[in-house]
C-alpha positions as a Markdown table, in Angstrom:
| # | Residue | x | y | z |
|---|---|---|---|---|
| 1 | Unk | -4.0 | 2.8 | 31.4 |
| 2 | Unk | -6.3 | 1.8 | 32.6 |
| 3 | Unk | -8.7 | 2.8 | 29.7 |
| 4 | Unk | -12.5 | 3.4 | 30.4 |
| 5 | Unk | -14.7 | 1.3 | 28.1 |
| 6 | Unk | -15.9 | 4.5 | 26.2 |
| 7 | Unk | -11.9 | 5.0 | 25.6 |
| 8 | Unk | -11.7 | 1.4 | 24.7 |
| 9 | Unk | -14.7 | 1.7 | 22.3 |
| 10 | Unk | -12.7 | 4.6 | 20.7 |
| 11 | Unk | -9.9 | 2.9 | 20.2 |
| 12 | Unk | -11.6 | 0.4 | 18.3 |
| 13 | Unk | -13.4 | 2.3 | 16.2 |
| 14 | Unk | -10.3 | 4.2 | 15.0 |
| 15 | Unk | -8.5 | 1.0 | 14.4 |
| 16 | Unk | -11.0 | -0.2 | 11.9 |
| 17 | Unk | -11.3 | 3.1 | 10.3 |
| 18 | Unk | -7.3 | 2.9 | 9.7 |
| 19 | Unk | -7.4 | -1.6 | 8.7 |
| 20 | Unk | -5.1 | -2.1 | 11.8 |
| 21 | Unk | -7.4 | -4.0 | 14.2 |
| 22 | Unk | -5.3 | -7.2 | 13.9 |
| 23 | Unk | -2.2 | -5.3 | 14.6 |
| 24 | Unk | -3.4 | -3.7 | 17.6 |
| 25 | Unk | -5.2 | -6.9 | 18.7 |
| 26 | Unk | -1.8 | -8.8 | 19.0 |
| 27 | Unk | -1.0 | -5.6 | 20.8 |
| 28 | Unk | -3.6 | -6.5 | 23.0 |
| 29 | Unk | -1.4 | -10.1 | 23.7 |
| 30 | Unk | 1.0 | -8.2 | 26.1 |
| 31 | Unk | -1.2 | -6.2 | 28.4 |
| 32 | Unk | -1.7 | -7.7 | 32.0 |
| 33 | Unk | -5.4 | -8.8 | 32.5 |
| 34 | Unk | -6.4 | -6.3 | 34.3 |
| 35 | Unk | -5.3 | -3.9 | 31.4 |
| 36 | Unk | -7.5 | -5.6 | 28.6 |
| 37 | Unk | -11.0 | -3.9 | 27.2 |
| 38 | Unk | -13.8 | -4.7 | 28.8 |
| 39 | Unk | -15.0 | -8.8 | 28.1 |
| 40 | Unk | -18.2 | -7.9 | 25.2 |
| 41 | Unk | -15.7 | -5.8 | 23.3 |
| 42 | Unk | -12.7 | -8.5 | 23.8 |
| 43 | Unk | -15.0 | -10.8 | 22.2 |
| 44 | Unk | -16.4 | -8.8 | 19.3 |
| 45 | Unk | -13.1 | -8.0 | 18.7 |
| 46 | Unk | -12.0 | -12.1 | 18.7 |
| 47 | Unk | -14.8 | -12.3 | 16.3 |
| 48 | Unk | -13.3 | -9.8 | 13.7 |
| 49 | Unk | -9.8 | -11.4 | 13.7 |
| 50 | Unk | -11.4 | -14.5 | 13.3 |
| 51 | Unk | -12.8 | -13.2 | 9.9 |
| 52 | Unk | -10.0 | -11.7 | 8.9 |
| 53 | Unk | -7.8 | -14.8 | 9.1 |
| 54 | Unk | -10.6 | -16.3 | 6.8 |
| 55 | Unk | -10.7 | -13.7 | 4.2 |
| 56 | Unk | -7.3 | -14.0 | 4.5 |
| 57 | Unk | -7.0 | -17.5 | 4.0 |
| 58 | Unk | -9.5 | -17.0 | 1.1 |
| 59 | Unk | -6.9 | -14.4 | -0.4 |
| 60 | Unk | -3.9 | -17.0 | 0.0 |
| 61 | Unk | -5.9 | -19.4 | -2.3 |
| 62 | Unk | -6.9 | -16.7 | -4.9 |
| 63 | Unk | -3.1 | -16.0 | -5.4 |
| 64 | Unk | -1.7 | -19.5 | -5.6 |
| 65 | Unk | -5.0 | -20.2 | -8.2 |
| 66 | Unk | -4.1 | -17.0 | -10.1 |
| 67 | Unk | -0.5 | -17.7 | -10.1 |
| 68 | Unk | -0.6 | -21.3 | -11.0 |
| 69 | Unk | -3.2 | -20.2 | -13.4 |
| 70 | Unk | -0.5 | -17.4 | -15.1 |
| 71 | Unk | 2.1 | -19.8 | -14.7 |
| 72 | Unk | 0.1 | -22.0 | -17.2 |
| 73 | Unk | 0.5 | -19.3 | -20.1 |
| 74 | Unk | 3.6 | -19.1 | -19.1 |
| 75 | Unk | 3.7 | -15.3 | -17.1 |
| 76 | Unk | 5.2 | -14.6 | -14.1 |
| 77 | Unk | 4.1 | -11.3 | -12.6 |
| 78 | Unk | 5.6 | -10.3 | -9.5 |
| 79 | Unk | 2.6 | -9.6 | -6.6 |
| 80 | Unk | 2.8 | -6.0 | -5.4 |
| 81 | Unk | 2.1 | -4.8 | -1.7 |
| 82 | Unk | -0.9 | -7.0 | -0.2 |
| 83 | Unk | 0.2 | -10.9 | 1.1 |
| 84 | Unk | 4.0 | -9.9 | 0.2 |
| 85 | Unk | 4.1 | -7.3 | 1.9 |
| 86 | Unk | 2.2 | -9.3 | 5.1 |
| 87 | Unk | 4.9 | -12.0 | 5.1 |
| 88 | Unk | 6.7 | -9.0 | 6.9 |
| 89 | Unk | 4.4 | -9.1 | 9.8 |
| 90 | Unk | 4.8 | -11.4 | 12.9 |
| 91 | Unk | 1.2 | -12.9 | 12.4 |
| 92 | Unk | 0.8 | -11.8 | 8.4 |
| 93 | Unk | -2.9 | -13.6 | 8.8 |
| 94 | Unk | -3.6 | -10.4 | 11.1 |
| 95 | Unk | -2.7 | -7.3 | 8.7 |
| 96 | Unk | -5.9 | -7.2 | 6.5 |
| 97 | Unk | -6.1 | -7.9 | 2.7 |
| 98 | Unk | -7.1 | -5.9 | -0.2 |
| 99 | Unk | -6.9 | -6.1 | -4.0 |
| 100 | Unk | -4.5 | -8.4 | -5.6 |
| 101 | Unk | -2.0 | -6.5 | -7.5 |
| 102 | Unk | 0.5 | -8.0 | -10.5 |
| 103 | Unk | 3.0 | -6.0 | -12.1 |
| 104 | Unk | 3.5 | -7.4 | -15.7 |
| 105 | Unk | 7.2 | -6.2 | -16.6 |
| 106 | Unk | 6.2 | -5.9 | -20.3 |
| 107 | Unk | 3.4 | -4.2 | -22.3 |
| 108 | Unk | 3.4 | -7.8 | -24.1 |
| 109 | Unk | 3.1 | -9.9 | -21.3 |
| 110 | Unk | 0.0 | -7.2 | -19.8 |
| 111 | Unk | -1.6 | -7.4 | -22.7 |
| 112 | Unk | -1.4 | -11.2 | -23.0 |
| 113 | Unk | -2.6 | -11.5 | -19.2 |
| 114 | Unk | -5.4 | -9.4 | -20.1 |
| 115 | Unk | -6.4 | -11.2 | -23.0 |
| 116 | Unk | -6.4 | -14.2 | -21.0 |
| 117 | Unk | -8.2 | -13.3 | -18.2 |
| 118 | Unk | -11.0 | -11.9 | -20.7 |
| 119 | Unk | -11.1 | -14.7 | -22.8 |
| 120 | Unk | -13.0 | -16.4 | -19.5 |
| 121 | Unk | -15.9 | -13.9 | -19.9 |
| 122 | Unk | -14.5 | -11.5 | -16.5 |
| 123 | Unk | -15.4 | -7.9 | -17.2 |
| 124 | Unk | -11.9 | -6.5 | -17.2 |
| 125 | Unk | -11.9 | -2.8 | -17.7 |
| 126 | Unk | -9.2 | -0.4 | -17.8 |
| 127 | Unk | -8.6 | 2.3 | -15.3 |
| 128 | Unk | -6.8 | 5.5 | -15.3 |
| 129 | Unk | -3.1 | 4.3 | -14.3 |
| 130 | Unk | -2.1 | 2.1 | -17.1 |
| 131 | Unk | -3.8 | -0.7 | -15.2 |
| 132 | Unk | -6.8 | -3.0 | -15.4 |
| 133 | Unk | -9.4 | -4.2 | -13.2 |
| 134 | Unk | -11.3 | -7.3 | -12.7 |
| 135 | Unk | -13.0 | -9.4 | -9.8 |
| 136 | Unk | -11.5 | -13.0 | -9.3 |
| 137 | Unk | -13.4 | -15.4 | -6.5 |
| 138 | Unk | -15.0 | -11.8 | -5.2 |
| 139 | Unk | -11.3 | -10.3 | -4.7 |
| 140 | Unk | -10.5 | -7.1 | -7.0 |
| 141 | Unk | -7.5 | -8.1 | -9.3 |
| 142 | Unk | -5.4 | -5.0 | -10.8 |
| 143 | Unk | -2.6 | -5.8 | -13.5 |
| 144 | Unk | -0.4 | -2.8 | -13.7 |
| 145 | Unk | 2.2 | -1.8 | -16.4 |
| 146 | Unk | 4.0 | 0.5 | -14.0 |
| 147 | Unk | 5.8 | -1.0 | -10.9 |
| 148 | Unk | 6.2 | 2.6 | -8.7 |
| 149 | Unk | 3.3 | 5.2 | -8.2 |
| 150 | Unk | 6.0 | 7.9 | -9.4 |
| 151 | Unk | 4.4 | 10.0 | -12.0 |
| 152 | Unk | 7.7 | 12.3 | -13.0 |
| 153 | Unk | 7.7 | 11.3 | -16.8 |
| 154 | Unk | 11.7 | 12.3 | -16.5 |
| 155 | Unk | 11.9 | 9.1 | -14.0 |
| 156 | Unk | 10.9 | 6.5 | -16.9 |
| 157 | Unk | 14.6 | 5.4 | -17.8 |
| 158 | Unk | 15.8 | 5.8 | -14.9 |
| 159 | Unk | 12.9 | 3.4 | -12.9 |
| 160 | Unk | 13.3 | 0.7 | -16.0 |
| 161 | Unk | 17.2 | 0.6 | -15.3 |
| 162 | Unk | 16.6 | 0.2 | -11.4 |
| 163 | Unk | 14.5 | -2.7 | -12.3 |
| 164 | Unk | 16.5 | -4.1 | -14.6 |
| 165 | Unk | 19.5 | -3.9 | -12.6 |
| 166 | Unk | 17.6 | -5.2 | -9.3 |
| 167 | Unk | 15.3 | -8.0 | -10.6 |
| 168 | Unk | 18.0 | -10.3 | -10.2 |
| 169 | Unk | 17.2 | -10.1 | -6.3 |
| 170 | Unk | 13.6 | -10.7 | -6.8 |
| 171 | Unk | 12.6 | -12.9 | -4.1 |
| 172 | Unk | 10.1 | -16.0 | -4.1 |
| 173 | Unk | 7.7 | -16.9 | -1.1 |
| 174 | Unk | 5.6 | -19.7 | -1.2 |
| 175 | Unk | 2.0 | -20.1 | -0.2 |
| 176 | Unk | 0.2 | -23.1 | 0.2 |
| 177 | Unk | 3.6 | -25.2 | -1.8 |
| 178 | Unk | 2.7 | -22.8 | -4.6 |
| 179 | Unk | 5.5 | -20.1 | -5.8 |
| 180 | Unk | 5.3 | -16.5 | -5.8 |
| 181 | Unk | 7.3 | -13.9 | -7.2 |
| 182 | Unk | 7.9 | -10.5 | -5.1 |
| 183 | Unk | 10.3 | -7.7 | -6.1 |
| 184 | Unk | 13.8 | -7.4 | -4.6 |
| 185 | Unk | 13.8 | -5.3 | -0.9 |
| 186 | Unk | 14.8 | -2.5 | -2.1 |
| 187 | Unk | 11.9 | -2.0 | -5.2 |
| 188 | Unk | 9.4 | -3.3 | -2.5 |
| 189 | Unk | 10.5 | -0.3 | -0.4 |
| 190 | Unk | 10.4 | 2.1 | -3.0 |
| 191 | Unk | 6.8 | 1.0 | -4.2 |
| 192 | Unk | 5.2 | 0.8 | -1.1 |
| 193 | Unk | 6.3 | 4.4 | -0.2 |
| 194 | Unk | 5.4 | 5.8 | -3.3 |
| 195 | Unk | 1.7 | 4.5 | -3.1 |
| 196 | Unk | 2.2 | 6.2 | 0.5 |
| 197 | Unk | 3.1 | 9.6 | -1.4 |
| 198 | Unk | 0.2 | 9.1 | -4.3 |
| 199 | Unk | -2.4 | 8.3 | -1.6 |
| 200 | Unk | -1.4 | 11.8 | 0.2 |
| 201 | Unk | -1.5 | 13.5 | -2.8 |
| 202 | Unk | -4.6 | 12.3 | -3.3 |
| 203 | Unk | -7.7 | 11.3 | -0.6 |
| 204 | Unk | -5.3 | 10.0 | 1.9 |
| 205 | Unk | -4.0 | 7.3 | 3.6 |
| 206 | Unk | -4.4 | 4.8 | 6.7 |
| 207 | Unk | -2.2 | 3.6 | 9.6 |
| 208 | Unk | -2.2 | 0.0 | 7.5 |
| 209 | Unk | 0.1 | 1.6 | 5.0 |
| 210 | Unk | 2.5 | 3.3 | 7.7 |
| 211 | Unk | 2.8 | -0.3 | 9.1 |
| 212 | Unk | 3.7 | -1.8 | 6.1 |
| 213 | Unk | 6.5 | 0.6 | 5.5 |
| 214 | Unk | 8.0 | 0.1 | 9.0 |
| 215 | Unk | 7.7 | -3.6 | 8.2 |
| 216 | Unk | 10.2 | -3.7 | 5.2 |
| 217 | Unk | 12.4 | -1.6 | 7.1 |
| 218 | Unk | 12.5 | -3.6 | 9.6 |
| 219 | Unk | 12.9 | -7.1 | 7.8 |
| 220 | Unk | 15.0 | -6.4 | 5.3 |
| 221 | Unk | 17.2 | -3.7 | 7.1 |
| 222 | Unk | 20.2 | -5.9 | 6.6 |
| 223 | Unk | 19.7 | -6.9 | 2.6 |
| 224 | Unk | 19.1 | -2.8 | 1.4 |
| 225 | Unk | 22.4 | -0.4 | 0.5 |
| 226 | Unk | 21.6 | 2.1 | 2.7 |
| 227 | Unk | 23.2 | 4.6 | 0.9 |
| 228 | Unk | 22.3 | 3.3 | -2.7 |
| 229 | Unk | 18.5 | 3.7 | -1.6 |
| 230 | Unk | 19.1 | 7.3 | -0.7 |
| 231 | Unk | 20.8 | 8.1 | -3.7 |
| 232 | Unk | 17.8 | 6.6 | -5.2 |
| 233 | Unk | 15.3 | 8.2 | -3.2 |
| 234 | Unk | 17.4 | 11.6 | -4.3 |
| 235 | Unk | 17.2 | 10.6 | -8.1 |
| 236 | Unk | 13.6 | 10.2 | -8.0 |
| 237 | Unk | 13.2 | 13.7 | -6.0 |
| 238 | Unk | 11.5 | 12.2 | -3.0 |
| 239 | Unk | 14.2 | 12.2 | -0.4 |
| 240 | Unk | 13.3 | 15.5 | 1.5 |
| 241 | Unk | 9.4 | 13.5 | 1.7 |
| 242 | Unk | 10.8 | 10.4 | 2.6 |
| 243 | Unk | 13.1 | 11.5 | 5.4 |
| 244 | Unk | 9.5 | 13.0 | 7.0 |
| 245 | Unk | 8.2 | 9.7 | 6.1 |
| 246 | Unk | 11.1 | 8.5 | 8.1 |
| 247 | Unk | 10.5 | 10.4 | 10.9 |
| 248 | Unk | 6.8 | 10.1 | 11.4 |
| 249 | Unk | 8.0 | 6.2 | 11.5 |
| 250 | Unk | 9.8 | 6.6 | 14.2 |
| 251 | Unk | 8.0 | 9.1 | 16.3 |
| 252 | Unk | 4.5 | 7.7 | 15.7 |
| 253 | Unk | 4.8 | 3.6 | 14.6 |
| 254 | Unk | 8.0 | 3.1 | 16.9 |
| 255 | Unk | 10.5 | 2.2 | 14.3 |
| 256 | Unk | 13.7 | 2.2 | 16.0 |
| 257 | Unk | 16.3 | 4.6 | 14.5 |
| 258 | Unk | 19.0 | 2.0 | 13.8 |
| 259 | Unk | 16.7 | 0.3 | 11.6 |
| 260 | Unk | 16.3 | 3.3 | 9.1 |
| 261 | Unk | 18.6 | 3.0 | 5.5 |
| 262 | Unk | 20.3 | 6.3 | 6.7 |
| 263 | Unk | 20.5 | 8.6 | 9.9 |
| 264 | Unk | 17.7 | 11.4 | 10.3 |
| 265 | Unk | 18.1 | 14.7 | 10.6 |
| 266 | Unk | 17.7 | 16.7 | 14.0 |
| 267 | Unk | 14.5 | 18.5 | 14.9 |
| 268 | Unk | 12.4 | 17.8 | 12.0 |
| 269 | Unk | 8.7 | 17.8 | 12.5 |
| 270 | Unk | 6.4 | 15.3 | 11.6 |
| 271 | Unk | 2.9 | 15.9 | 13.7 |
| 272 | Unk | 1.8 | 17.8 | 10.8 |
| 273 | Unk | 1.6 | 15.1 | 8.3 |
| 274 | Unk | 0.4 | 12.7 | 11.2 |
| 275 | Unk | -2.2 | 15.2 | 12.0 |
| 276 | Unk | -3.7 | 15.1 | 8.5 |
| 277 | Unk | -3.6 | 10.9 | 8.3 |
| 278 | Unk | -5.5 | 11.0 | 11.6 |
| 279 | Unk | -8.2 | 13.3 | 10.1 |
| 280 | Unk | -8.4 | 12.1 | 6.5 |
| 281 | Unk | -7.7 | 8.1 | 7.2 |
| 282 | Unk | -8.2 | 5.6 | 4.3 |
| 283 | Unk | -8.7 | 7.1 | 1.5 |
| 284 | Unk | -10.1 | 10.3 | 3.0 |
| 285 | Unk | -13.4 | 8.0 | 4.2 |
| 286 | Unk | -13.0 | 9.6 | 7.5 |
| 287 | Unk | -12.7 | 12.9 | 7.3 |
| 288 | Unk | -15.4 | 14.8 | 8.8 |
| 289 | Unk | -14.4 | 18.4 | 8.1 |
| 290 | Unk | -16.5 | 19.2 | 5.2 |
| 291 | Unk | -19.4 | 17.4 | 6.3 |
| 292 | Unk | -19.8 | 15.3 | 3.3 |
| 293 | Unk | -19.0 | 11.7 | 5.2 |
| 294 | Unk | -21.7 | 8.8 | 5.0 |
| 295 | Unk | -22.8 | 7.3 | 7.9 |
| 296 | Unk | -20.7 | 4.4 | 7.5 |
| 297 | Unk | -17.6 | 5.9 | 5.5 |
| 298 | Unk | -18.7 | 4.7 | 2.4 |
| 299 | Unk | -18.3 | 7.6 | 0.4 |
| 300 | Unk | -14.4 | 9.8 | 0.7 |
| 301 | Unk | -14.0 | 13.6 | 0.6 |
| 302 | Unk | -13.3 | 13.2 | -3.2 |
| 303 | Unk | -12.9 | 17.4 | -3.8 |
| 304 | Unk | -11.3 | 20.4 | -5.3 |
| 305 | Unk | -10.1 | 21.4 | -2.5 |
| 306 | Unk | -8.7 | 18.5 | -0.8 |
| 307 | Unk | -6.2 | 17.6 | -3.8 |
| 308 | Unk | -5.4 | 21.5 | -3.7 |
| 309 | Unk | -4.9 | 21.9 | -0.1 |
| 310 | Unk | -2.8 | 18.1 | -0.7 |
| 311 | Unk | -0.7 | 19.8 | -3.5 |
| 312 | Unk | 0.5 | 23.0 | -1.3 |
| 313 | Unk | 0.9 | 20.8 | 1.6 |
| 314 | Unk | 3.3 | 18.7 | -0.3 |
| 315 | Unk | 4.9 | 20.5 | -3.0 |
| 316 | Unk | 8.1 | 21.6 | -0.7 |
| 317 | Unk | 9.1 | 17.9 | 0.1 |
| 318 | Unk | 8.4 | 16.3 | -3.5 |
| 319 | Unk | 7.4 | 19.0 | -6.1 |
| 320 | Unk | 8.0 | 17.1 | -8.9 |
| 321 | Unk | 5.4 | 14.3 | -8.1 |
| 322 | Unk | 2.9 | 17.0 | -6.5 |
| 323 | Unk | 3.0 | 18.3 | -10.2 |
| 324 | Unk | 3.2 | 15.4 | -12.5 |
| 325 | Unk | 0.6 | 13.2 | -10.7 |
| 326 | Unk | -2.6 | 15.1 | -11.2 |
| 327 | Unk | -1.3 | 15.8 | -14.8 |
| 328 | Unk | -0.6 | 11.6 | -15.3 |
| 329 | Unk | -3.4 | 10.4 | -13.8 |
| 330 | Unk | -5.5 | 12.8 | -16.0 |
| 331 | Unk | -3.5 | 11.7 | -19.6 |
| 332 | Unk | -4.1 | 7.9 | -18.6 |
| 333 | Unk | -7.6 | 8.5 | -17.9 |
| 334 | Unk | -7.9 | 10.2 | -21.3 |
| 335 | Unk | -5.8 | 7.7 | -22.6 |
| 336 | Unk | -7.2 | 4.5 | -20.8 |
| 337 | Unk | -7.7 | 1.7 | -23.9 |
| 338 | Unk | -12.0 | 0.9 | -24.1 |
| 339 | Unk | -11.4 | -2.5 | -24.9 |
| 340 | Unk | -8.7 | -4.6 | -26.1 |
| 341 | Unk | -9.0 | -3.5 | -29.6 |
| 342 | Unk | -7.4 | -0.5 | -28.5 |
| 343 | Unk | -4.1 | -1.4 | -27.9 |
| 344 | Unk | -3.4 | -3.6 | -30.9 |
């Protein structure tokens, strides 16, 4: 500091590219005066949150309708990552929404909600994943069979006896007087991180993401067995990924140490795994290095070579999912039902 507007006008750009322009802009809250971008950009940038406390607004009322509306067949899915996940945040009307997710707990009950849902004439259509997709009030819906983006088909007992055995700490929030059902701290961890590790392994991820992880851990530090999460993180064949997850948390969000489930090693390196979220971002929409970006990001680096070069980069620190999740996500593609007629 202080910044020159072009820096400024960098800054901005990248925060969009990576969905963390409210975050930054309450960042913005504690710089003296004389600190702050120059007054147009200030402004657009008011503008912006400004929408993005309506659309999330918007959201809020598209979960408590769908919620009341499942609650009315009787189904209670839990809502994965999204508004949960923002009730973490100081101002959760400044992290940016996406899709809706619900996690159905039984093929039954995903089914049923599917049925339902397509019985109002919405296109539903089934995705590689074992989930579905629909549009509700111009929000993307997904319903999803699986609660963790963990693709090691050696995991399934052992992921439906963590659930079983943690559901019981599955915690409501409410919004707008209406109830909401999220999973306990600890699954909400371990899903959020492994959609961090299945977006890597993929196209890539954004700052958003990184945020939301150092969120949890710094909410609901005090509710999560430390070491029970590392023996889970172990079982799953993760834990040399997530203490680099763990790391890049500290040295690049500003997670504070003490908050972390278990102590990190010394002199592990992270920039490298930083490096490639700066250059990919969201999804990959960013990343200029093949020369196949749109002018507005509209189109990701969806290659060969990227899920190769993703697959070397990260089969030391979590083999088994470097290896199983191109194999899963091409069986459920394969596999995906065409219509409800075929799946009974």
């Amino acid at each position: 500091f202080p910044l020159s507007n072009e820096e400024w006008q960098a800054l901005y750009q990248i925060s969009k590219q990576h969905t963390v322009e409210g975050i930054l802009f309450d960042a913005l809250q504690q710089l003296d005066a004389s600190l702050l971008p120059p007054r147009p950009l200030l402004l657009k940038w008011c503008v912006r949150i400004e929408k993005i406390e309506q659309r999330n607004d918007l959201m809020n009322q598209t979960l408590t309708e769908q919620a009341s509306f499942f609650a009315g067949y009787g189904l209670e899915p839990l809502l994965l990552k999204g508004q949960g996940v923002a009730q973490c945040y100081i101002r959760p009307n400044h992290r940016i929404c996406g899709d809706i997710d619900w996690y159905f707990s039984t093929k039954e009950t995903y089914l049923m909600a599917n049925r339902i849902v397509m019985s109002l004439r919405i296109d539903l259509k089934y995705v590689a994943g074992y989930s579905a997709c629909y549009c509700w009030n111009a929000y993307e819906v997904d319903h999803h069979q699986r609660l963790f983006d963990l693709h090691n088909p050696f995991l399934k007992g052992y992921l439906h006896r963590l659930i079983q055995c943690k559901q019981v700490q599955n915690s409501p929030i409410f919004l707008q007087d209406t109830r909401l059902h999220l999973p306990a701290p600890i699954l909400q961890i371990l899903q959020v991180n492994t959609h961090i590790l299945k977006h890597l392994l993929s196209f890539g991820i954004g700052l958003r993401q990184l945020c939301d992880a150092a969120r949890l851990y710094a909410t609901y530090n005090a509710q999560v067995d430390g070491a029970f999460l590392k023996e889970v993180y172990s079982k799953t064949n993760i834990l040399k990924w997530i203490i680099l997850l763990h790391q890049l948390l500290v040295d690049y969000i500003g997670l504070p140490k003490e908050v972390l489930p278990f102590e990190l090693p010394e002199n592990l390196q992270s920039h490298w795994m930083m490096e490639e979220i700066w250059r990919a971002g969201d999804f990959g929409f960013y990343d200029d290095r093949s020369g196949e970006v749109t002018l507005k990001g509209t189109r990701g680096i969806r290659n060969k070579r990227r899920l190769w070069s993703n697959f070397t980069k990260y089969l030391p620190y979590a083999p088994m999912e470097a290896i199983s999740f191109p194999l899963a996500h091409l069986y459920s593609g394969i596999t995906k039902p065409k219509n409800l007629r075929d799946v009974g």
